[in-house]
C-alpha positions in Angstrom: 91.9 116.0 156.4 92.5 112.9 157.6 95.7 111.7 159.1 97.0 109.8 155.8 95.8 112.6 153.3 97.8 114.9 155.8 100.7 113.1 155.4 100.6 112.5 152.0 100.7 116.4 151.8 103.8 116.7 153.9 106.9 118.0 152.9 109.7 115.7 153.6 113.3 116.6 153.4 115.9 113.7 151.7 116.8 111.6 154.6 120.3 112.8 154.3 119.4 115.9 155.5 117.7 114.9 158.1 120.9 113.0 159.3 122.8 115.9 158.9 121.2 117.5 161.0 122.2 115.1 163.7 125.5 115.7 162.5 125.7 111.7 160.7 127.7 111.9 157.2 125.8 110.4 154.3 128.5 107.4 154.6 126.9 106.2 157.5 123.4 105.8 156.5 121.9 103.2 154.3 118.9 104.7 152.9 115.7 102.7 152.3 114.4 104.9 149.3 114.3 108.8 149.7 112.8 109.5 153.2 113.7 106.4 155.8 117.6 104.9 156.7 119.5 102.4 158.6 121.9 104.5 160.9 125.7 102.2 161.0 125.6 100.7 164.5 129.7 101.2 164.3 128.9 104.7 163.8 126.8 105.1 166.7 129.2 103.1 168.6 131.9 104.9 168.3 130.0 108.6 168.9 130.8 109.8 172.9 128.0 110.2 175.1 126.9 113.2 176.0 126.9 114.2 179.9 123.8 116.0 179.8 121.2 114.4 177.7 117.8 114.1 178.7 115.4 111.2 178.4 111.5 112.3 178.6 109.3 109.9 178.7 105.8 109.7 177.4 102.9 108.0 179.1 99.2 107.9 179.5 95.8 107.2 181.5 94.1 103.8 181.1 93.7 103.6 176.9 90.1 104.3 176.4 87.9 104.0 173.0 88.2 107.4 172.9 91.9 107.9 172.4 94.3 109.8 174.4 97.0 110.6 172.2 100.0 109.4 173.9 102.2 108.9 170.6 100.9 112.0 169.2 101.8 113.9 172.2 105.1 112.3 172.0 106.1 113.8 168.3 104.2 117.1 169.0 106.8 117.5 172.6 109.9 116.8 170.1 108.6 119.3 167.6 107.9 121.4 170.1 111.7 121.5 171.8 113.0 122.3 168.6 110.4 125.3 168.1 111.5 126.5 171.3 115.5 126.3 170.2 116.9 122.7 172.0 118.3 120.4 170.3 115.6 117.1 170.4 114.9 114.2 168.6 112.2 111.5 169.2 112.6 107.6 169.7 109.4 105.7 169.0 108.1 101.8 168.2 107.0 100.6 164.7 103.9 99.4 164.6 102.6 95.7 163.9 100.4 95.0 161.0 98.5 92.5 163.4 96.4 96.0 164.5 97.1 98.5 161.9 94.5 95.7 160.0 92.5 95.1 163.0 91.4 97.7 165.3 93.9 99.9 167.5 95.4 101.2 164.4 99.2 102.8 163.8 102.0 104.2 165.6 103.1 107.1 163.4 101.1 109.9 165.7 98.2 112.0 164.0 96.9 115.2 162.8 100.0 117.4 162.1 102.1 115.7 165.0 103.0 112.6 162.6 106.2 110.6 161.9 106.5 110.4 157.8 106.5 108.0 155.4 103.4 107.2 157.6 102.7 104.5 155.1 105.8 102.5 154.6 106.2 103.0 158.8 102.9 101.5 159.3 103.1 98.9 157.0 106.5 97.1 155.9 108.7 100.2 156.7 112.3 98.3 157.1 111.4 94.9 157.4 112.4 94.5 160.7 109.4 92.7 161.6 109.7 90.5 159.1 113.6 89.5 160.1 112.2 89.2 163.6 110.0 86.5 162.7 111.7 84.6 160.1 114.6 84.3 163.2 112.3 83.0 165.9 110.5 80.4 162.9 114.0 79.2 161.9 114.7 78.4 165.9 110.8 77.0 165.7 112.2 74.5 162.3 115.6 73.5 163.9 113.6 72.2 167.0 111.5 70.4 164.8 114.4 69.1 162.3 116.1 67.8 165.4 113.9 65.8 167.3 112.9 64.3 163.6 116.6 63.5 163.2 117.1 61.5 165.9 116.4 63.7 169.0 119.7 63.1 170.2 119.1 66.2 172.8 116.3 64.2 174.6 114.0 66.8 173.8 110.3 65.3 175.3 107.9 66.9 172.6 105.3 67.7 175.5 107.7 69.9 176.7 108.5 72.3 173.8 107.8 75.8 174.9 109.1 77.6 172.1 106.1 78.6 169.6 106.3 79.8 165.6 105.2 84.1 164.8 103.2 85.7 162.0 102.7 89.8 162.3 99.3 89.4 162.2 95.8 88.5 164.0 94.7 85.4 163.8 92.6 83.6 166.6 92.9 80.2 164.4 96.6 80.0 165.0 96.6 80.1 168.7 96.2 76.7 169.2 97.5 73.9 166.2 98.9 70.4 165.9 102.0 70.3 163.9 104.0 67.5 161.3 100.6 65.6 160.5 100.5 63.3 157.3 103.1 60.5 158.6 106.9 59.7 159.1 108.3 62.0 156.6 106.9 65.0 158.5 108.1 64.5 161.5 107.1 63.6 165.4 103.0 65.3 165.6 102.5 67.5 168.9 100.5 70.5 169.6 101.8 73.5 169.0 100.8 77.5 168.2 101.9 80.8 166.9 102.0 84.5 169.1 102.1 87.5 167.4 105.5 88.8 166.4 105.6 91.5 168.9 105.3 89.0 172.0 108.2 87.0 170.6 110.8 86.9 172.8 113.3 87.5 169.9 111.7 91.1 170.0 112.1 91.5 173.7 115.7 90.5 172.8 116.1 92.8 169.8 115.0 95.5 172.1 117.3 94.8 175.2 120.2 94.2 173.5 123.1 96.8 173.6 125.0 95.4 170.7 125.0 92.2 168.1 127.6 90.5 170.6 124.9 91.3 173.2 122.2 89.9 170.6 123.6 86.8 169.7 124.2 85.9 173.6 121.1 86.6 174.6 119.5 84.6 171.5 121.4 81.6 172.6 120.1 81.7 176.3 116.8 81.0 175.2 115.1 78.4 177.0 112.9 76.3 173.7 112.0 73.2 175.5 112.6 70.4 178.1 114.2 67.4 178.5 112.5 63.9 179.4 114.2 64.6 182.9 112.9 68.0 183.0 116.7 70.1 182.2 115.9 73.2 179.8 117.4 73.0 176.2 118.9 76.0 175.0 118.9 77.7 171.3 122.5 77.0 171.9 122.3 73.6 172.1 121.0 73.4 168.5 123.5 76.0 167.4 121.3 78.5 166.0 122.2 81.4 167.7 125.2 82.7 164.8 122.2 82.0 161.8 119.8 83.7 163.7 121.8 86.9 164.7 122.9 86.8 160.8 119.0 87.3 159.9 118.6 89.7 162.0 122.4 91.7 161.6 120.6 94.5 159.1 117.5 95.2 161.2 119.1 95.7 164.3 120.7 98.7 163.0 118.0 101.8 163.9 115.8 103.4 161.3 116.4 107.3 160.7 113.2 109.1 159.5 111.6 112.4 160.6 108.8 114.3 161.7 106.0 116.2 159.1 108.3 119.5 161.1 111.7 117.4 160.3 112.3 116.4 163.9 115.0 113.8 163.1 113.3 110.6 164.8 114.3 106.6 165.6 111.6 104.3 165.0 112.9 100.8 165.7 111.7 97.8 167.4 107.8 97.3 168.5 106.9 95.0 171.6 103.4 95.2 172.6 103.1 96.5 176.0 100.3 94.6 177.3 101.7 91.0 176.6 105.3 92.1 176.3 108.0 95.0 177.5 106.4 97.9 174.9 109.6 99.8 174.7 111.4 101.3 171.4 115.2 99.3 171.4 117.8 100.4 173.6 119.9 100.5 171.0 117.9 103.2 169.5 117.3 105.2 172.4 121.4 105.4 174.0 122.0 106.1 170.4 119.5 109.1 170.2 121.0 110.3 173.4 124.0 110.3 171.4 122.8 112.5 169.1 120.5 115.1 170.7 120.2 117.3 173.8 116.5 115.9 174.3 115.2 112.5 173.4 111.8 112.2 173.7 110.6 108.2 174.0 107.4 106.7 174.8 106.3 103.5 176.6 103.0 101.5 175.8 99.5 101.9 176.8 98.9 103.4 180.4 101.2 104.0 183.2 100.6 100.9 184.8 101.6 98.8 181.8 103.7 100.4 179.7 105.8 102.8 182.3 106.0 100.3 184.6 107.9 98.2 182.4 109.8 100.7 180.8 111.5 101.4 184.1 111.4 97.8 185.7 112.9 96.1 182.2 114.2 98.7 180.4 116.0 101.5 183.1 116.6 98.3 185.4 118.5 96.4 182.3 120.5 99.6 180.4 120.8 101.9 183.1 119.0 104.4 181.3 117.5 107.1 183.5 114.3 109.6 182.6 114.5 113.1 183.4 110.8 113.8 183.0 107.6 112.4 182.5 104.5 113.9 180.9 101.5 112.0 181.6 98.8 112.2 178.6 95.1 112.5 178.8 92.0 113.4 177.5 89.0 115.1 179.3 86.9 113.0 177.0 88.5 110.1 177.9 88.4 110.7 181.5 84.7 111.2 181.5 84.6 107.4 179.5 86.5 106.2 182.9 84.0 107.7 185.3 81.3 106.4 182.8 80.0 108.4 180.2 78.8 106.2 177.3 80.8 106.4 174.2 78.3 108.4 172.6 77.9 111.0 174.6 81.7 111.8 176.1 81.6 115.1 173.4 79.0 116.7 175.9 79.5 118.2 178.9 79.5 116.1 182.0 81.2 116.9 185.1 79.7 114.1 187.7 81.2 111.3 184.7 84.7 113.7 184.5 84.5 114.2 188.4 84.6 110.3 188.9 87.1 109.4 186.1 89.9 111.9 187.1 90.9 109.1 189.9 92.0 106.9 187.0 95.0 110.1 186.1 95.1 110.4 189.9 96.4 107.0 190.3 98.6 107.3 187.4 100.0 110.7 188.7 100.6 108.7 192.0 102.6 105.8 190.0 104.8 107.8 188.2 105.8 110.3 191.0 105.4 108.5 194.1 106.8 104.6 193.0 108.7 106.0 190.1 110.5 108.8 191.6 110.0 111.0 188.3 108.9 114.6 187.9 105.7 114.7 186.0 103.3 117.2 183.9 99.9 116.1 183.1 99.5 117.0 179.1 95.6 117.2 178.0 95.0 116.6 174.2 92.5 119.8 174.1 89.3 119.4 171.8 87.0 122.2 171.0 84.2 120.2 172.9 85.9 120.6 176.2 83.9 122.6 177.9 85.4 125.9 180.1 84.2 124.3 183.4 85.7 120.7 182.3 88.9 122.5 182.0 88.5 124.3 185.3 87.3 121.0 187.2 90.2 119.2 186.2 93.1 121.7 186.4 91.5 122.3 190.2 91.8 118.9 190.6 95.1 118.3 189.3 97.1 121.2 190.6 95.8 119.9 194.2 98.1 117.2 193.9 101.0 119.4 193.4 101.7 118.6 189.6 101.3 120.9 186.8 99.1 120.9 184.3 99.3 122.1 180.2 96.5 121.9 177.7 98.2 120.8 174.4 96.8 121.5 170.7 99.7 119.7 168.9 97.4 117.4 166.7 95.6 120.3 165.4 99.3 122.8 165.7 101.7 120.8 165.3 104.8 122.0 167.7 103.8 125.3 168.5 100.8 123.9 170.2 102.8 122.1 172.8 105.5 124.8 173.2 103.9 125.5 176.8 104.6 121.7 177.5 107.8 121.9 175.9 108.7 124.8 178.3 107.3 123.0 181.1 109.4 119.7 180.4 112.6 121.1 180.1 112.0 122.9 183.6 111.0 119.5 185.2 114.4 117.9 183.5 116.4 120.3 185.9 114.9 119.6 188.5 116.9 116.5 191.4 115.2 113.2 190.7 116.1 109.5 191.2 114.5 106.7 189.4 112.8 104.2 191.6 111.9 100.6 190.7 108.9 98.9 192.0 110.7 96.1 193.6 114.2 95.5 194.5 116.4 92.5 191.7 116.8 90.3 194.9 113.0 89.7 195.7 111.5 86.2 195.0 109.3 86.4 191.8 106.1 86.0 193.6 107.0 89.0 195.4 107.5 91.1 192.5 104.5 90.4 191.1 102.7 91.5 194.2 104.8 94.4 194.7 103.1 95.4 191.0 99.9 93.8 191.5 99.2 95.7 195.0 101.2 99.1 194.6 101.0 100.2 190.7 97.4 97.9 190.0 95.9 98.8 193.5 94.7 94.6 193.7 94.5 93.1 197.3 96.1 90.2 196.3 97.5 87.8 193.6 96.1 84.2 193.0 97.4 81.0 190.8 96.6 77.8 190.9 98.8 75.2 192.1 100.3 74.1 188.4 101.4 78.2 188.1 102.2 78.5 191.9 104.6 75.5 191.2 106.3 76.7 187.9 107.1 79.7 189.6 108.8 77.7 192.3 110.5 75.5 189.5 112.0 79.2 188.0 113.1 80.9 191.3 114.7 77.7 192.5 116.6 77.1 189.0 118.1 80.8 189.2 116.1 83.0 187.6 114.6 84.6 190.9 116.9 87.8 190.0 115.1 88.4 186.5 112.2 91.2 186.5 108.9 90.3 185.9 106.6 91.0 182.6 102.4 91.2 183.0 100.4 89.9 180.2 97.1 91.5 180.9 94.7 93.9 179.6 95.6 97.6 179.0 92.3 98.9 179.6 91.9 98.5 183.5 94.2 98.7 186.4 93.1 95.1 187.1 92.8 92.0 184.8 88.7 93.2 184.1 89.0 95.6 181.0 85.1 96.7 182.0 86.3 97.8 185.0 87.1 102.0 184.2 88.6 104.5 186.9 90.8 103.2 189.7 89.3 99.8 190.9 90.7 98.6 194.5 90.2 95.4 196.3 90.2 93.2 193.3 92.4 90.0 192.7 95.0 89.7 189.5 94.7 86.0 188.6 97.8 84.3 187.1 97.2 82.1 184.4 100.6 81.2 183.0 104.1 81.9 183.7 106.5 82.0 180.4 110.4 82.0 181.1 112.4 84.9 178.3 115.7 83.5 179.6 117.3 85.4 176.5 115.3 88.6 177.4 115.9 88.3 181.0 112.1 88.8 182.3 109.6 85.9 183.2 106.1 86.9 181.6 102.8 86.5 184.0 99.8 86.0 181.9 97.2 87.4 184.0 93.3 87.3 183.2 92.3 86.6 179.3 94.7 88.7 177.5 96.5 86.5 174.6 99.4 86.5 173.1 97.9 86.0 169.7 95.1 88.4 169.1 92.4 87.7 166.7 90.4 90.0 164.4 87.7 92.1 165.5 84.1 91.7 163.7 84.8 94.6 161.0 88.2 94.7 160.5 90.5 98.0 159.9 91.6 96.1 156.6 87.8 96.6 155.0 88.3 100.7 154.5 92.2 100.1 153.2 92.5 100.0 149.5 94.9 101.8 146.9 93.0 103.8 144.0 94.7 106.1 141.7 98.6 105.2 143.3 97.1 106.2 146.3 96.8 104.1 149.6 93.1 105.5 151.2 91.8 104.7 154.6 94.5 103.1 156.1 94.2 106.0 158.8 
């Protein structure tokens, strides 16, 4: 069966049953049919925290074509910790419609470790997307409606940074000229559109701590420049109280559950390789709120996505992990030490040999930089081979870090019960959280102290125009924010050809992109864009709806 057809033959339970078993009365949900809810944020406000509440988080290798499984993993682990008796929830990001329609696909999980209505969380689930963008496109038409009305803010039109959204892939948008066809339409200047998850109104919506916090932060944002160079804030066109007003309902978190009826949060979806990748923190203090265990993820590989999770999100909420399970595939690890595609089902331990120094690395990140505990979970598949399995538990257990072969997509949570056990050891166990650079370094020192220690690069380059912008940001006081990489997920360096652990190589900085609301100045490194486009055969060309029925979506 495939991962839709499984879903659609799941059992759900009413979503106030599933709340109830977080203890949350049916008073304080606002359901969104039968099997998804808005939880009250002056609910979970007012609920104590718990002392001892663990935060597990999820990671993986270098995303390969041949999938890992890292969101799978992280729904099989919660099902799991309840199979085993604890207490657990999961905390998760929705997915953008930009690749459920192009190529990466969903968010939801797979096989039987899925979160359900798979559908409605894949496509328009809550509609917080669609809140997120219409906020950022009203602060894009106020810009516009006041430097047509007079411009009394001195705002010089080559100087307007702040760019419109759409949740979806689209290579033409990247680059447009706006207010064409005379007076009535305003001042013409070039312009473009990002992709809703690398707005910075979802890097907001996902730092914020409450709609106080939100509104602030929204009103810090930096949308353009003056003729004499001074920033002009969202603030100074009073949008801030309209845009937290759009965005009041979908910064509440959304309650669904599990095809097991693990109680999970899905809310909030930056990307991780052009933005933060990390579920809102609203969503994860609340789920720590409500359960013993919470098990989150953060996007992409270790590099990327963990990285930022503790460097934004720890650094900016204070949460702490307690664990971290590193996922991977043997398959996928003989793709990184150079198997073709086609062939990573056979046997080959030279290609699985080589491509273990990509986990290696990763292992290295989390425990040695990161200060956490790890496990390495491998997604098992019946064409691992005995000696594959040997090879790479040898190799693993050499550096002192447990390994567990997980069957969670084919058993739901009773195949990762020997993780499960594993994790909830490794959360007992002393730890502290480490970032990768310290709040007072200069920017261009954080960026090295990622580029060279978590990337492995010998150095950082940008030219002169990026060197300078940089200088312009530390010297205007934003020195103290943490930094954000734009760059490809599927290399340690800015080359996505590049597979294992490359060393010696140079991360180029192509752009620098102030998120004064968000707190974080974004490096664009190498190619990667902030709008993606479409690949040649889309994911849209199998999706269709026959019989009341959507097929192929996954």
């Amino acid at each position: 069966m495939s991962d839709i057809e499984i879903a659609q033959a799941a059992t759900m339970k009413p979503i106030n049953e599933i709340g109830a078993v977080l203890g949350i009365d049916p008073s304080n949900l606002e359901p969104y049919g039968h099997y998804k809810a808005k939880v009250s944020l002056k609910y979970l406000d007012s609920l104590p925290k718990r002392a001892n509440s663990k935060l597990i988080l999820v990671t993986a290798i270098s995303p390969t074509p041949a999938g890992e499984g890292k969101t799978t993993t992280t729904v099989g682990l919660g099902d799991a910790l309840r199979v085993i008796g604890k207490d657990a929830m999961i905390c998760l990001r929705e997915p953008s419609l930009g690749p459920v329609f192009g190529m990466k696909g969903g968010a939801a999980g797979g096989g039987y470790a899925q979160v359900v209505p798979m559908e409605d969380i894949n496509l328009h689930f809550t509609g917080d997307f669609g809140a997120i963008a219409l906020a950022n496109n009203l602060l894009a038409a106020l810009l516009d409606n006041h430097i047509h009305h007079g411009n009394v803010l001195n705002i010089d039109v080559r100087r307007v940074t702040w760019k419109r959204v759409v949740d979806m892939n689209d290579r033409a948008l990247r680059d447009i000229v706006v207010s064409l066809g005379g007076v009535g339409n305003g001042f013409p200047r070039e312009d473009g559109f990002d992709i809703v998850v690398a707005s910075e109104i979802m890097a907001i919506f996902c730092l914020a701590t409450t709609i106080e916090d939100l509104k602030t932060r929204i009103g810090r944002i930096v949308v353009a420049y003056t003729k004499d160079k001074k920033p002009v804030l969202a603030s100074d066109l009073n949008a801030q109280g309209a845009m937290t007003v759009i965005l009041k309902d979908a910064f509440q978190p959304n309650l669904v559950q599990t095809l097991e009826n693990t109680p999970a949060f899905v809310h909030g979806g930056p990307f991780a390789n052009i933005a933060h990748g990390c579920n809102s923190v609203v969503a994860t203090t609340s789920a720590m709120k409500l359960a013993d265990y919470v098990v989150t993820e953060a996007g992409f590989g270790a590099d990327l996505g963990a990285e930022k999770f503790i460097d934004i999100k720890c650094r900016k909420s204070g949460l702490r992990p307690s664990a971290c399970v590193l996922v991977a595939t043997i398959r996928a690890l003989k793709y990184h030490g150079g198997a073709d595609l086609k062939t990573i089902t056979e046997e080959n331990l030279k290609a699985l040999e080589a491509g273990i120094v990509n986990l290696e690395k990763h292992v290295s990140n989390i425990r040695d930089v990161y200060g956490m505990p790890v496990v390495v979970s491998i997604n098992h598949f019946t064409s691992d081979t005995d000696a594959e399995v040997a090879l790479l538990r040898k190799r693993v257990e050499g550096l002192g870090v447990r390994i567990v072969l997980a069957t969670h997509w084919a058993d739901g949570g009773k195949g990762a019960t020997d993780l499960a056990n594993v994790v909830v050891e490794l959360c007992e166990e002393p730890m502290k959280v480490t970032f990768v650079y310290p709040d007072e370094a200069p920017l261009w020192d954080k960026v090295n102290a990622v580029a060279k220690r978590i990337y492995g690069a010998h150095e950082v380059t940008a030219d002169s125009k990026v060197r300078t912008k940089i200088k312009e940001l530390q010297e205007s006081g934003y020195g103290h924010f943490p930094i954000c990489v734009a760059k490809t997920q599927y290399s340690f360096s800015t080359d996505a050809a590049l597979r294992g652990a490359p060393t010696g190589h140079s991360i180029n900085i192509r752009e620098v992109r102030l998120s004064a609301g968000a707190e974080f100045i974004v490096m664009v490194c190498g190619e990667i864009m902030t709008m993606p486009g479409l690949p040649k055969v889309p994911s849209s060309e199998r999706i269709d709806y026959i019989d009341g029925k959507v097929v192929g979506l996954f």
